[in-house]
HTML snippet that shows the backbone in 3Dmol.js (N, CA, C, O; Angstrom):
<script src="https://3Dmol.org/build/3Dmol-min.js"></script>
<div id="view" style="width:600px;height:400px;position:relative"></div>
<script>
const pdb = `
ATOM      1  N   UNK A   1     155.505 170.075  64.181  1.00  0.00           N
ATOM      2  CA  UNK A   1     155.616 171.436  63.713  1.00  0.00           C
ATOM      3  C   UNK A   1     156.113 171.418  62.272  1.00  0.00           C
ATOM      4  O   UNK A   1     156.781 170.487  61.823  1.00  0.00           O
ATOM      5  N   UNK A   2     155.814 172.316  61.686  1.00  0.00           N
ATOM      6  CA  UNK A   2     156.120 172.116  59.764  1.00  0.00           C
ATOM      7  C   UNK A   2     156.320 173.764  59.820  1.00  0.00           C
ATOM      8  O   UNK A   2     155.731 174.403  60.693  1.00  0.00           O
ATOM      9  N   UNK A   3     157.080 174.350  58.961  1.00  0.00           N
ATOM     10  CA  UNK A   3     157.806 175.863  58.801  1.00  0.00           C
ATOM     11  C   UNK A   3     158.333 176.019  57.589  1.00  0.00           C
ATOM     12  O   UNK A   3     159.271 175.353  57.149  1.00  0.00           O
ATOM     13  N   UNK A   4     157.674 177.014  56.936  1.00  0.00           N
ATOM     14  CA  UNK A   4     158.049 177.311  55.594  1.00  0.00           C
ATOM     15  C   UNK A   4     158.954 178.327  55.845  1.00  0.00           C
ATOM     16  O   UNK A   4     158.984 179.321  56.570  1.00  0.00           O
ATOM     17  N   UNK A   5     159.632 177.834  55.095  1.00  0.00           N
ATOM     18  CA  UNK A   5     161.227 179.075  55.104  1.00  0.00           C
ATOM     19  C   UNK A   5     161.745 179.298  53.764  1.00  0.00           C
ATOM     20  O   UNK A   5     162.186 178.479  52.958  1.00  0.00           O
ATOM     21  N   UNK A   6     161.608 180.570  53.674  1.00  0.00           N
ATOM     22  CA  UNK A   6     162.155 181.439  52.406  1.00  0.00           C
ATOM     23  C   UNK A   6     163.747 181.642  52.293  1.00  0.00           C
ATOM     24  O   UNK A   6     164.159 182.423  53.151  1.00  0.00           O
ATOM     25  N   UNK A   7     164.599 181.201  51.562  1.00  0.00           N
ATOM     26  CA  UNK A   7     165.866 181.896  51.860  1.00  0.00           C
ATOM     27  C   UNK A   7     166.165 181.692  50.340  1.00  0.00           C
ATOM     28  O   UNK A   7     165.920 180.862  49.465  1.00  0.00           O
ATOM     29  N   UNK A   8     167.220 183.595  50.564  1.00  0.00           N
ATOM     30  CA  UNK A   8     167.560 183.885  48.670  1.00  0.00           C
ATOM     31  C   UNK A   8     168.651 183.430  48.475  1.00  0.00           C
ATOM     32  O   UNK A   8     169.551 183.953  49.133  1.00  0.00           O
ATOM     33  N   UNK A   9     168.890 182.726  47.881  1.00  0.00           N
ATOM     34  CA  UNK A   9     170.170 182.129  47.230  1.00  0.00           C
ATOM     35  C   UNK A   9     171.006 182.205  46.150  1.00  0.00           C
ATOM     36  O   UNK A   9     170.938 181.423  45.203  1.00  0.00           O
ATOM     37  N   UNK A  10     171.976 183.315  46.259  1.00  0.00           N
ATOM     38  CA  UNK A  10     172.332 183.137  44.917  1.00  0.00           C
ATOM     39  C   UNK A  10     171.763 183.952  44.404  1.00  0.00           C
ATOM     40  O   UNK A  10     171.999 183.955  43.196  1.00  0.00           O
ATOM     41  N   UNK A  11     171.014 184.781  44.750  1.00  0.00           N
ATOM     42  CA  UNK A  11     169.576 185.967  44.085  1.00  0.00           C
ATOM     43  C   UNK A  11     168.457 185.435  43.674  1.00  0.00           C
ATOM     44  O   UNK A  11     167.773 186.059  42.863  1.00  0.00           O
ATOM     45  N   UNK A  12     168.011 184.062  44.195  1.00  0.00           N
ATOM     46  CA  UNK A  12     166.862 183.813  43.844  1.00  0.00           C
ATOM     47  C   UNK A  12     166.281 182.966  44.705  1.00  0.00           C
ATOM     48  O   UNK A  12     166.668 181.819  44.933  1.00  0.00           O
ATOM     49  N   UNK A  13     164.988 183.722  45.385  1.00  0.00           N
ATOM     50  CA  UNK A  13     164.228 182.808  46.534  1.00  0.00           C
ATOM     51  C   UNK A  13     164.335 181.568  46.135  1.00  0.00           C
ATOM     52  O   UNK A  13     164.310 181.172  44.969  1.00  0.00           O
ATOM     53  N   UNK A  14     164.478 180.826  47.279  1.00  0.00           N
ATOM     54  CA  UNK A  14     164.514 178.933  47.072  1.00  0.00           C
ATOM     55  C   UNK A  14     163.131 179.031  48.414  1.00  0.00           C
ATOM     56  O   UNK A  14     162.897 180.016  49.113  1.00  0.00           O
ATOM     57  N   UNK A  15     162.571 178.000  48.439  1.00  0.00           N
ATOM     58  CA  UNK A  15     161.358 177.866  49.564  1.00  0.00           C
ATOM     59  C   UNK A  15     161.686 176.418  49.572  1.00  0.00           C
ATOM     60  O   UNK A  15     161.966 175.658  48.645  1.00  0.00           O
ATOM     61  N   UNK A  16     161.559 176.190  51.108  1.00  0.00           N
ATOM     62  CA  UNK A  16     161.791 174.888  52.059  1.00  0.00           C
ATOM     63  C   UNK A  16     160.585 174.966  52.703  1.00  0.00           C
ATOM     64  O   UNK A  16     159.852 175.933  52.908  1.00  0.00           O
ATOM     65  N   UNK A  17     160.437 173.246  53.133  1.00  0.00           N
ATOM     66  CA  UNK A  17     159.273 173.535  54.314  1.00  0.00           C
ATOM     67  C   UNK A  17     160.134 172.611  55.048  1.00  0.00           C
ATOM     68  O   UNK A  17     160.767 171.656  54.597  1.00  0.00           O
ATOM     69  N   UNK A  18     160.055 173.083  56.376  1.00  0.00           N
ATOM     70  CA  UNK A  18     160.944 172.059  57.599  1.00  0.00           C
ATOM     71  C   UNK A  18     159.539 171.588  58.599  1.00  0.00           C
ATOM     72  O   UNK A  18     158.610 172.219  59.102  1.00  0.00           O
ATOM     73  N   UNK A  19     159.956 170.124  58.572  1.00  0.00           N
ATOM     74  CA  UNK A  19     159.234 170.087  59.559  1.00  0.00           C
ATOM     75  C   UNK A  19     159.928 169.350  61.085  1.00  0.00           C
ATOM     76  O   UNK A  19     161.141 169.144  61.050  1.00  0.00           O
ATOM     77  N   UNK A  20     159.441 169.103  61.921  1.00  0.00           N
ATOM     78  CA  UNK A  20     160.011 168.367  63.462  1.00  0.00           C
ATOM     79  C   UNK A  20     160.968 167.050  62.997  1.00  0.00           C
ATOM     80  O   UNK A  20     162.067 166.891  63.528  1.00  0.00           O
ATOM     81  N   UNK A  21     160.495 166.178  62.031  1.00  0.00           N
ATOM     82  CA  UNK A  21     160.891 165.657  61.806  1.00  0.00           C
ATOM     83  C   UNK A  21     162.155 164.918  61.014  1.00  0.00           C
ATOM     84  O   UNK A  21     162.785 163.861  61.056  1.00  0.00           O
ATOM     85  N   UNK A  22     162.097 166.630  59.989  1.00  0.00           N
ATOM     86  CA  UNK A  22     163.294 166.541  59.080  1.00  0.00           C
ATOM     87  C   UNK A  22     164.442 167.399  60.259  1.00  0.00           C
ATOM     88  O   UNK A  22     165.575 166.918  60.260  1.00  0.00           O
ATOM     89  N   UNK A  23     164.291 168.167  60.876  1.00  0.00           N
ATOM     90  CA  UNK A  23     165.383 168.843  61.799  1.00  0.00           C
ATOM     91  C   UNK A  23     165.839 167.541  62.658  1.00  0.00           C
ATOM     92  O   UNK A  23     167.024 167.237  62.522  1.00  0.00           O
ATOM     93  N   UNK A  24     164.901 166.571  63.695  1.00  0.00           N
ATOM     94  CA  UNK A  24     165.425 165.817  64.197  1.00  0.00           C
ATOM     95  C   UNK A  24     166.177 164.367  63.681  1.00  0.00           C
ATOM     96  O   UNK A  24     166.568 163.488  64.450  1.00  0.00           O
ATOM     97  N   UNK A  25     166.255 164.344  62.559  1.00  0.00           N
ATOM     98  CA  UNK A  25     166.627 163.456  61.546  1.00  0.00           C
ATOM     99  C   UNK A  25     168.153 163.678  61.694  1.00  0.00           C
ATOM    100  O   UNK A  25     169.103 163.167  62.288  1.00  0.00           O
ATOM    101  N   UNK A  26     167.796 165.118  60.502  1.00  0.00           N
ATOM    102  CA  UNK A  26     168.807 165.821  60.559  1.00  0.00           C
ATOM    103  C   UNK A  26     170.546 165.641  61.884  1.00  0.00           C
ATOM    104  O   UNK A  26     171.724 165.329  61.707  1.00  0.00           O
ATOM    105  N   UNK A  27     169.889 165.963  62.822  1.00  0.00           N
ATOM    106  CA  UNK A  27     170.548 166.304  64.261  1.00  0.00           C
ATOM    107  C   UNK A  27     171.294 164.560  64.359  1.00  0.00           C
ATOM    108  O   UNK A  27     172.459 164.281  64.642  1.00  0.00           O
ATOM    109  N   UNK A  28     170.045 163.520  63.985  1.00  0.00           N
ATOM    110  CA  UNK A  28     170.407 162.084  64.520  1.00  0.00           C
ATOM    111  C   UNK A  28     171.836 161.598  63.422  1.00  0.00           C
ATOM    112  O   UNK A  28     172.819 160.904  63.684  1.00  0.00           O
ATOM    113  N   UNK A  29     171.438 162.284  62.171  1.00  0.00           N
ATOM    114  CA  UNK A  29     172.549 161.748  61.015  1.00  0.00           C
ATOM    115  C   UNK A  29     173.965 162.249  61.327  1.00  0.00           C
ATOM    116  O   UNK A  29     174.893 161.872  60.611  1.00  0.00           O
ATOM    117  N   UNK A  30     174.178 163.075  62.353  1.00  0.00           N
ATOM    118  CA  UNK A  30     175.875 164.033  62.034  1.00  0.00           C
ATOM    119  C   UNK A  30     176.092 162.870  63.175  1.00  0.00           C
ATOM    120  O   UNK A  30     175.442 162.290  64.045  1.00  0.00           O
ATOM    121  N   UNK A  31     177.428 162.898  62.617  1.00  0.00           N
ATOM    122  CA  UNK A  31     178.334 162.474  63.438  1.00  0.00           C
ATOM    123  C   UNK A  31     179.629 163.004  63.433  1.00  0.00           C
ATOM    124  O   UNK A  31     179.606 164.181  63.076  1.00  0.00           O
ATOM    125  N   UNK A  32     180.664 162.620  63.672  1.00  0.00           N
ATOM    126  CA  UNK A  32     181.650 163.232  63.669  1.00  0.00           C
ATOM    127  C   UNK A  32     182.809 163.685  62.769  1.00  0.00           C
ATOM    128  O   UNK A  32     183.512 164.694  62.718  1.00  0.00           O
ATOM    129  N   UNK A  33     182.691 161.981  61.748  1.00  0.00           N
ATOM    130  CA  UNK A  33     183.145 162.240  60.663  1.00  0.00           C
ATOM    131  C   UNK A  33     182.093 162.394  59.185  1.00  0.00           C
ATOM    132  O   UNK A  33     182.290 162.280  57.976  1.00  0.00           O
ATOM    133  N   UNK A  34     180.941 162.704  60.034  1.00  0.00           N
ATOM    134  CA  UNK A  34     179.951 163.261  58.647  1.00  0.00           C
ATOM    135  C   UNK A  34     178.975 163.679  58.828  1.00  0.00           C
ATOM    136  O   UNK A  34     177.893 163.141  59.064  1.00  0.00           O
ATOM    137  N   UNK A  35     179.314 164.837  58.720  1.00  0.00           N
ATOM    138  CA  UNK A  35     178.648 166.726  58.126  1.00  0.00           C
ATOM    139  C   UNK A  35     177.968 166.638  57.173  1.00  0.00           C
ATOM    140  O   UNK A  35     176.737 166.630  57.213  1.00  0.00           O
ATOM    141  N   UNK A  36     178.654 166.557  56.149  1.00  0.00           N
ATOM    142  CA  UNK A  36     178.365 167.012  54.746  1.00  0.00           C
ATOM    143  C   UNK A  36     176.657 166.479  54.438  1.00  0.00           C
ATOM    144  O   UNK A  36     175.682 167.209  54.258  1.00  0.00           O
ATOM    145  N   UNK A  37     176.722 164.639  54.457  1.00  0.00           N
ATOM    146  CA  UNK A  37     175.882 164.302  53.789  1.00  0.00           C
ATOM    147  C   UNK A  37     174.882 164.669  54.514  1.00  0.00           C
ATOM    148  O   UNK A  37     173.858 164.882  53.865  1.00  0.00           O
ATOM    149  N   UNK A  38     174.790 164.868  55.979  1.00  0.00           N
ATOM    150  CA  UNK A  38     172.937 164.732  56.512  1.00  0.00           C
ATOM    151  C   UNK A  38     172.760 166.384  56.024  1.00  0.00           C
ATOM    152  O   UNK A  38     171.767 166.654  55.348  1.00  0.00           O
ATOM    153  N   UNK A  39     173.667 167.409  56.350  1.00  0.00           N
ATOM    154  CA  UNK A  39     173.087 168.843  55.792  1.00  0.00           C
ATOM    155  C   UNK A  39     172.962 168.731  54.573  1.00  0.00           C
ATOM    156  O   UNK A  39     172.116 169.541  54.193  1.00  0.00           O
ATOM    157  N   UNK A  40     173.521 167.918  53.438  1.00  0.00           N
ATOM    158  CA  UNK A  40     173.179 167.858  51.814  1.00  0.00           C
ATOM    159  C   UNK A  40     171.344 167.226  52.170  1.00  0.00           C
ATOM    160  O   UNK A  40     170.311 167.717  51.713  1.00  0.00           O
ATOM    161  N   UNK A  41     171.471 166.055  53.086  1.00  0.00           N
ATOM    162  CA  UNK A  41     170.171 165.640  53.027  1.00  0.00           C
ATOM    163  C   UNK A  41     169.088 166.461  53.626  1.00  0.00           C
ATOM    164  O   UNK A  41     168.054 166.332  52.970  1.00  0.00           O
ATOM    165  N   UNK A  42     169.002 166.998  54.308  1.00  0.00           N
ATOM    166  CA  UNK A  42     167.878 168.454  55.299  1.00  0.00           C
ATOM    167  C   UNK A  42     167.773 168.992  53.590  1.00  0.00           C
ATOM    168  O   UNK A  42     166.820 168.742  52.852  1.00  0.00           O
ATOM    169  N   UNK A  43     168.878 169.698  53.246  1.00  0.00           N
ATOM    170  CA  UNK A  43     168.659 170.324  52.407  1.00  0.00           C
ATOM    171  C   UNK A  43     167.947 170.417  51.124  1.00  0.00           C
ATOM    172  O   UNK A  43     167.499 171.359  50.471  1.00  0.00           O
ATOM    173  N   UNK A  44     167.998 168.699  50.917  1.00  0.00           N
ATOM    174  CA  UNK A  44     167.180 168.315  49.512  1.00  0.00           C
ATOM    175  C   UNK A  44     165.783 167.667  49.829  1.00  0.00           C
ATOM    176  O   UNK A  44     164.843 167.477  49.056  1.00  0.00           O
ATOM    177  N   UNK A  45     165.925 167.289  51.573  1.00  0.00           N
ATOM    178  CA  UNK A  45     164.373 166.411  51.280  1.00  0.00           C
ATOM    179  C   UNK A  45     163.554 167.689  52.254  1.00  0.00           C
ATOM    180  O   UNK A  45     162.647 167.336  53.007  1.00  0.00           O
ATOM    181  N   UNK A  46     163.980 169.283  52.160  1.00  0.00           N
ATOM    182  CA  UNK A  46     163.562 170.188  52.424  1.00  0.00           C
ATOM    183  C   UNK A  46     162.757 171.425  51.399  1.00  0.00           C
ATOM    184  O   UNK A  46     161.778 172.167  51.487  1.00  0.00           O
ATOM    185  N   UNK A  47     163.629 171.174  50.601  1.00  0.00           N
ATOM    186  CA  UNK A  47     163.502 172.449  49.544  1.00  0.00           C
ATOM    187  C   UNK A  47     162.218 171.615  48.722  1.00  0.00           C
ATOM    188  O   UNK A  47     162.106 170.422  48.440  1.00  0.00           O
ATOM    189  N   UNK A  48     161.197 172.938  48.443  1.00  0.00           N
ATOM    190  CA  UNK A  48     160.135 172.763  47.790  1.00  0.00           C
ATOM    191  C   UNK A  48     160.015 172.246  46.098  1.00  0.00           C
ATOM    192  O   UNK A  48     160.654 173.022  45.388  1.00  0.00           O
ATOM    193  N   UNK A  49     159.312 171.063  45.268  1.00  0.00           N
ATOM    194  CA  UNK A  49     159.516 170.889  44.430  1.00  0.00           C
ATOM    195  C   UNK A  49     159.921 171.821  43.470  1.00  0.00           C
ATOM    196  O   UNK A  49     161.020 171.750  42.922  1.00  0.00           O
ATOM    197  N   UNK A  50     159.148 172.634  43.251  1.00  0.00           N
ATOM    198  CA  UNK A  50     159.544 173.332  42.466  1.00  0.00           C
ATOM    199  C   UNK A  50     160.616 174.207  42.418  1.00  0.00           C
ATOM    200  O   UNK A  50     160.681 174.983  41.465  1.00  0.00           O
ATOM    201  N   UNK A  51     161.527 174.218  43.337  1.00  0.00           N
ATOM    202  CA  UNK A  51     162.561 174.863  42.946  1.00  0.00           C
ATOM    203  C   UNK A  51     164.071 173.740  43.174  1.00  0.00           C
ATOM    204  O   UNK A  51     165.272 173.991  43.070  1.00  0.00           O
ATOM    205  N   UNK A  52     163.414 172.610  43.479  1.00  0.00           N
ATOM    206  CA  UNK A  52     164.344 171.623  43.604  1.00  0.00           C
ATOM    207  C   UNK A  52     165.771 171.915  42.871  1.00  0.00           C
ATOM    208  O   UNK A  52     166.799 172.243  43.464  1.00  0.00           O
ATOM    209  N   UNK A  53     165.574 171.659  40.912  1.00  0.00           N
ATOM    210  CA  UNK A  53     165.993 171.387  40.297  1.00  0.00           C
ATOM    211  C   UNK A  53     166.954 172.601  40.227  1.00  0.00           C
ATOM    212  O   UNK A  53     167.990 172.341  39.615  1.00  0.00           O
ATOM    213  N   UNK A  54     166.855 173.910  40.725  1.00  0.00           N
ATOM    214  CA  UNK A  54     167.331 174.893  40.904  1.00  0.00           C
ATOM    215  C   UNK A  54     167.977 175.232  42.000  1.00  0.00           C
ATOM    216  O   UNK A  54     168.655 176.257  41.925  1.00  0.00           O
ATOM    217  N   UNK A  55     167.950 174.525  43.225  1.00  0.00           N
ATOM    218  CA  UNK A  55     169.213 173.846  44.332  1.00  0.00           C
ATOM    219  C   UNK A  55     169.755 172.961  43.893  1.00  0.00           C
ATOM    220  O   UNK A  55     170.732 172.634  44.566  1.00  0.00           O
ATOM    221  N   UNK A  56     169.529 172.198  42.767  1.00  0.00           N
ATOM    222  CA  UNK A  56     170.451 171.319  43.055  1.00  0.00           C
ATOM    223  C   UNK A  56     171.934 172.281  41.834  1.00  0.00           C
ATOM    224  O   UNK A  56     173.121 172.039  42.050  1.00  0.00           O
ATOM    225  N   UNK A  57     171.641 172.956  41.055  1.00  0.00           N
ATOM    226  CA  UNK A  57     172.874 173.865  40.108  1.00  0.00           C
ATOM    227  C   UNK A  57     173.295 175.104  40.648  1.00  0.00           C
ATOM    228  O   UNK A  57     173.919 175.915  39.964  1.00  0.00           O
ATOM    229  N   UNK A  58     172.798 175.430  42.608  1.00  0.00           N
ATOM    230  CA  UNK A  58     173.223 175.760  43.178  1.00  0.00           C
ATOM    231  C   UNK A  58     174.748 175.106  43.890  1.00  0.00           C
ATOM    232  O   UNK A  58     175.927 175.458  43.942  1.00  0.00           O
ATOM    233  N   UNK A  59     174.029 174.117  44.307  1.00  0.00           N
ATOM    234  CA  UNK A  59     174.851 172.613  45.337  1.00  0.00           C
ATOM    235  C   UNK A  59     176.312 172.568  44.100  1.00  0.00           C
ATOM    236  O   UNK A  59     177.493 172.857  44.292  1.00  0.00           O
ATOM    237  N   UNK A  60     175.607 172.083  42.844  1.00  0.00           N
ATOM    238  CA  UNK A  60     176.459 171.714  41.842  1.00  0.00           C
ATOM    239  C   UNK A  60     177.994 172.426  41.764  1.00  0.00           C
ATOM    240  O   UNK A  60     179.150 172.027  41.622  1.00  0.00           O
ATOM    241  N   UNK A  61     177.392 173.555  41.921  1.00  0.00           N
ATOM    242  CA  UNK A  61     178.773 174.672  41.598  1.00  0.00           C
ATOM    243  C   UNK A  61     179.181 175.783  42.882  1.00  0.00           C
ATOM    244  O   UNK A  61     179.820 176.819  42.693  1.00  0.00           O
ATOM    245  N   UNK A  62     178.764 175.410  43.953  1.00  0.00           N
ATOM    246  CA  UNK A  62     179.294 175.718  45.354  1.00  0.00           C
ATOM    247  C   UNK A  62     179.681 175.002  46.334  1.00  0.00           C
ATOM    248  O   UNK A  62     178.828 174.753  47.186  1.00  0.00           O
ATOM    249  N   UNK A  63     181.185 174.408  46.539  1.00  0.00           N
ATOM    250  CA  UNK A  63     181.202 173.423  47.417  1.00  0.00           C
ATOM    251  C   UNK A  63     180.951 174.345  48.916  1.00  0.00           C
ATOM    252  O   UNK A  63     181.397 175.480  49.084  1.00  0.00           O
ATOM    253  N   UNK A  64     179.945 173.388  50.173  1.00  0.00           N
ATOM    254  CA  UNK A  64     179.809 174.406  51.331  1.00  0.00           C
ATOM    255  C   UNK A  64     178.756 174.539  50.980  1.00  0.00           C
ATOM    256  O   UNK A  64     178.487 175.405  51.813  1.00  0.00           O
ATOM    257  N   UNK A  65     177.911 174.438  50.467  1.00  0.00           N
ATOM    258  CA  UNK A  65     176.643 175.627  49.801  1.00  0.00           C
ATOM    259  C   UNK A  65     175.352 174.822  51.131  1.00  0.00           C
ATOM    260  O   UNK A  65     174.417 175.182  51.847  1.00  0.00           O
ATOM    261  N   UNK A  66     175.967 173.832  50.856  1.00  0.00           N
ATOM    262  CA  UNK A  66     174.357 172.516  51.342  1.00  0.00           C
ATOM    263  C   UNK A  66     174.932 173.128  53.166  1.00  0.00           C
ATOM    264  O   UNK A  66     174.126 173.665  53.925  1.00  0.00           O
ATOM    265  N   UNK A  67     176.388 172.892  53.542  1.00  0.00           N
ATOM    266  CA  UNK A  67     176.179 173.340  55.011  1.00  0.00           C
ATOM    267  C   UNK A  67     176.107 174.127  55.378  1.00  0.00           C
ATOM    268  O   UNK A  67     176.048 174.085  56.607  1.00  0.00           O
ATOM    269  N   UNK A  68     176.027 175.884  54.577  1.00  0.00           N
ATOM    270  CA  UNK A  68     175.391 177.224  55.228  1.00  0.00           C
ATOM    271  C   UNK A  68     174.112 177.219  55.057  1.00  0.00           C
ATOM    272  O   UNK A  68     173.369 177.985  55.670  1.00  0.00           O
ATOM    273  N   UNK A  69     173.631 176.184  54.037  1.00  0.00           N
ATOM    274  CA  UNK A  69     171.849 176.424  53.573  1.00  0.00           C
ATOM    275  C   UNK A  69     171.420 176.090  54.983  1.00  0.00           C
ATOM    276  O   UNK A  69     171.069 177.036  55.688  1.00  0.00           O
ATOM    277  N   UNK A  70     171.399 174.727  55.546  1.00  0.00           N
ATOM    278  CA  UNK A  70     171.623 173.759  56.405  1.00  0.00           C
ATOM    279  C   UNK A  70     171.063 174.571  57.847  1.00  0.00           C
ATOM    280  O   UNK A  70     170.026 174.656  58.506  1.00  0.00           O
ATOM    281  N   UNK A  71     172.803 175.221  57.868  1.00  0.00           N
ATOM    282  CA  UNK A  71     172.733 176.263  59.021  1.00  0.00           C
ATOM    283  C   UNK A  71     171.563 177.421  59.048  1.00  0.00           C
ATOM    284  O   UNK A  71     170.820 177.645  60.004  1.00  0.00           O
ATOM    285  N   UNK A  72     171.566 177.855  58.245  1.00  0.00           N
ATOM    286  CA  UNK A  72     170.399 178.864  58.471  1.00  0.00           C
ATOM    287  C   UNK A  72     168.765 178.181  58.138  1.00  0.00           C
ATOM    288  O   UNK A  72     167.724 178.801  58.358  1.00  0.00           O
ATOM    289  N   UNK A  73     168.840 176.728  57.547  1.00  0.00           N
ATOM    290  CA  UNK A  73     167.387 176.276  58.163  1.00  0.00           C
ATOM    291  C   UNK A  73     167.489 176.163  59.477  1.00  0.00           C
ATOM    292  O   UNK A  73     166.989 177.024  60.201  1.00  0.00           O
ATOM    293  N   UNK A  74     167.943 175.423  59.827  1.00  0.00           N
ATOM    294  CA  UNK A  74     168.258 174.531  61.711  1.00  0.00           C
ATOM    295  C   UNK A  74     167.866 175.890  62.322  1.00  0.00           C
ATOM    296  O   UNK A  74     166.809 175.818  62.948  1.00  0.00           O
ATOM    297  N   UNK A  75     168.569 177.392  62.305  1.00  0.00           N
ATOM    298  CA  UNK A  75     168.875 178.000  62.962  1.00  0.00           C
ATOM    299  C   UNK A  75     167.377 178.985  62.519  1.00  0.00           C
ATOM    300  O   UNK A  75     167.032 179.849  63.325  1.00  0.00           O
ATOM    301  N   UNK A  76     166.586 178.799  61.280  1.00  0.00           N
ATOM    302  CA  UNK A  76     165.041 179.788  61.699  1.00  0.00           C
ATOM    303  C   UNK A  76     164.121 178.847  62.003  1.00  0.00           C
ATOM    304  O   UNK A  76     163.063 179.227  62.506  1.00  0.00           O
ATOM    305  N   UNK A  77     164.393 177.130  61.704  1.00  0.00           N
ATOM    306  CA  UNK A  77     163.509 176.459  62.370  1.00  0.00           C
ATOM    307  C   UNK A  77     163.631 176.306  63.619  1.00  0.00           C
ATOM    308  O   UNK A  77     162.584 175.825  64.051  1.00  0.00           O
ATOM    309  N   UNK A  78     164.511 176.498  64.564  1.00  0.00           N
ATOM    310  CA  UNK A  78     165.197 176.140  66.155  1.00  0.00           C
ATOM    311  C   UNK A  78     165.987 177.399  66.573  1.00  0.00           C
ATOM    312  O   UNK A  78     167.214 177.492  66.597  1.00  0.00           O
ATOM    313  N   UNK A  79     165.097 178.343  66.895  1.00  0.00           N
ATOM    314  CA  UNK A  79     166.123 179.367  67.080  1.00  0.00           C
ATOM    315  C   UNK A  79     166.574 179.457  68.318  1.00  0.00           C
ATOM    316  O   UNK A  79     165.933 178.892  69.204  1.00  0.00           O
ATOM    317  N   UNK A  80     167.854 180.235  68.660  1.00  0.00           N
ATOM    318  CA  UNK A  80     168.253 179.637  69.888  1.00  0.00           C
ATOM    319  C   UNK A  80     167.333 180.341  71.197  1.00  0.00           C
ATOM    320  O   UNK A  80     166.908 181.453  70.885  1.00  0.00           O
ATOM    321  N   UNK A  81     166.948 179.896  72.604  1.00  0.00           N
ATOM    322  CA  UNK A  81     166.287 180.396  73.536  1.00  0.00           C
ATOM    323  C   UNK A  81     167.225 180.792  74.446  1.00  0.00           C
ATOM    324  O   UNK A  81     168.425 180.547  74.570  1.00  0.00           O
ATOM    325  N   UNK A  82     166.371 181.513  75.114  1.00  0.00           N
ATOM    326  CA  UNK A  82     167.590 181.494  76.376  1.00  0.00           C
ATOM    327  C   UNK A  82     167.258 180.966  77.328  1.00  0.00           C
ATOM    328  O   UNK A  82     166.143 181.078  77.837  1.00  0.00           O
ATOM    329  N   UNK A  83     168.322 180.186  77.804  1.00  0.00           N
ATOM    330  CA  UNK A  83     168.338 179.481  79.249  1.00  0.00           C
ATOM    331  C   UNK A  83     169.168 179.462  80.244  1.00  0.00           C
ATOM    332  O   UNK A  83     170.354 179.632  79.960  1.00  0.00           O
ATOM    333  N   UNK A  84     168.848 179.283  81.469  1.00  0.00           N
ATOM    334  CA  UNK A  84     169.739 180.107  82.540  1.00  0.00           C
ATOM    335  C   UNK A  84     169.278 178.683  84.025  1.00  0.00           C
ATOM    336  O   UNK A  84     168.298 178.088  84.473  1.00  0.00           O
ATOM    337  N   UNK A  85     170.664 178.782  84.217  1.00  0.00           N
ATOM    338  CA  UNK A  85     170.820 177.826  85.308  1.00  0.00           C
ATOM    339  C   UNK A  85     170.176 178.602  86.807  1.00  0.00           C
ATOM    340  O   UNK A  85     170.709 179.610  87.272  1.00  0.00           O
ATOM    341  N   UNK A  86     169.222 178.082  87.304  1.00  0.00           N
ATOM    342  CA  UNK A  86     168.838 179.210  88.608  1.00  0.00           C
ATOM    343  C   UNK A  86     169.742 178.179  89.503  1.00  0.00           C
ATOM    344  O   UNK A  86     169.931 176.969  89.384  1.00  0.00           O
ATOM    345  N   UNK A  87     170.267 179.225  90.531  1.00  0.00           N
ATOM    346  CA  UNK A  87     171.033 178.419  91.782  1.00  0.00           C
ATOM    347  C   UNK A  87     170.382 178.844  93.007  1.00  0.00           C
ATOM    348  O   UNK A  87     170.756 178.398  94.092  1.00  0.00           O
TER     349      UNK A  87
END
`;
const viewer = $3Dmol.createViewer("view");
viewer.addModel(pdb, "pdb");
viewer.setStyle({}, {cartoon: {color: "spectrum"}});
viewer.zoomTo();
viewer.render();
</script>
C-alpha cells in the first residue's frame, strides 16, 4: 500500500508518500530507549523531494516536530479500527 499524505506545517503544505513498508520499518525501529530517531527517520525518508529541504528548517528549529509529524503520518496511514473481543 503507498498513501500520499498532505499535512500543513508551520503554514505550509509539506507532502509525504507512506508506504507499507516505511510504517512497518518505522514500528520495527522504536524501542524503548529510542523514539526520536526512527520518527526523525519515517519522517525524512517520507516527505516528498521537493519539499524535503523545507522539513528539514522545520525539524531544525522545533525540537518534537519529527514525533508529532510522525504521529499524525502512522495515525492517517493506520487509522485506528475497531475491534471487539466476541465471547
Amino acid at each position: 500500500m503507498k498513501k500520499p499524505i498532505v499535512l500543513t506545517i508551520a503554514g505550509s503544505d509539506i507532502s509525504f508518500t507512506v508506504t507499507t513498508d516505511d510504517y512497518n520499518a518505522y514500528l520495527n525501529e522504536i524501542m524503548p530507549d529510542n523514539k526520536v530517531a526512527p520518527a526523525h527517520n519515517l519522517v525524512m525518508r517520507t516527505v516528498d523531494t521537493d519539499h524535503k529541504e523545507q522539513l528539514r528548517g522545520v525539524l531544525d528549529n522545533s525540537p518534537g516536530a519529527s514525533m508529532q509529524i510522525a504521529g499524525l503520518l502512522t495515525q492517517q496511514f493506520a487509522p485506528a479500527i475497531e475491534i471487539a473481543v466476541k465471547k
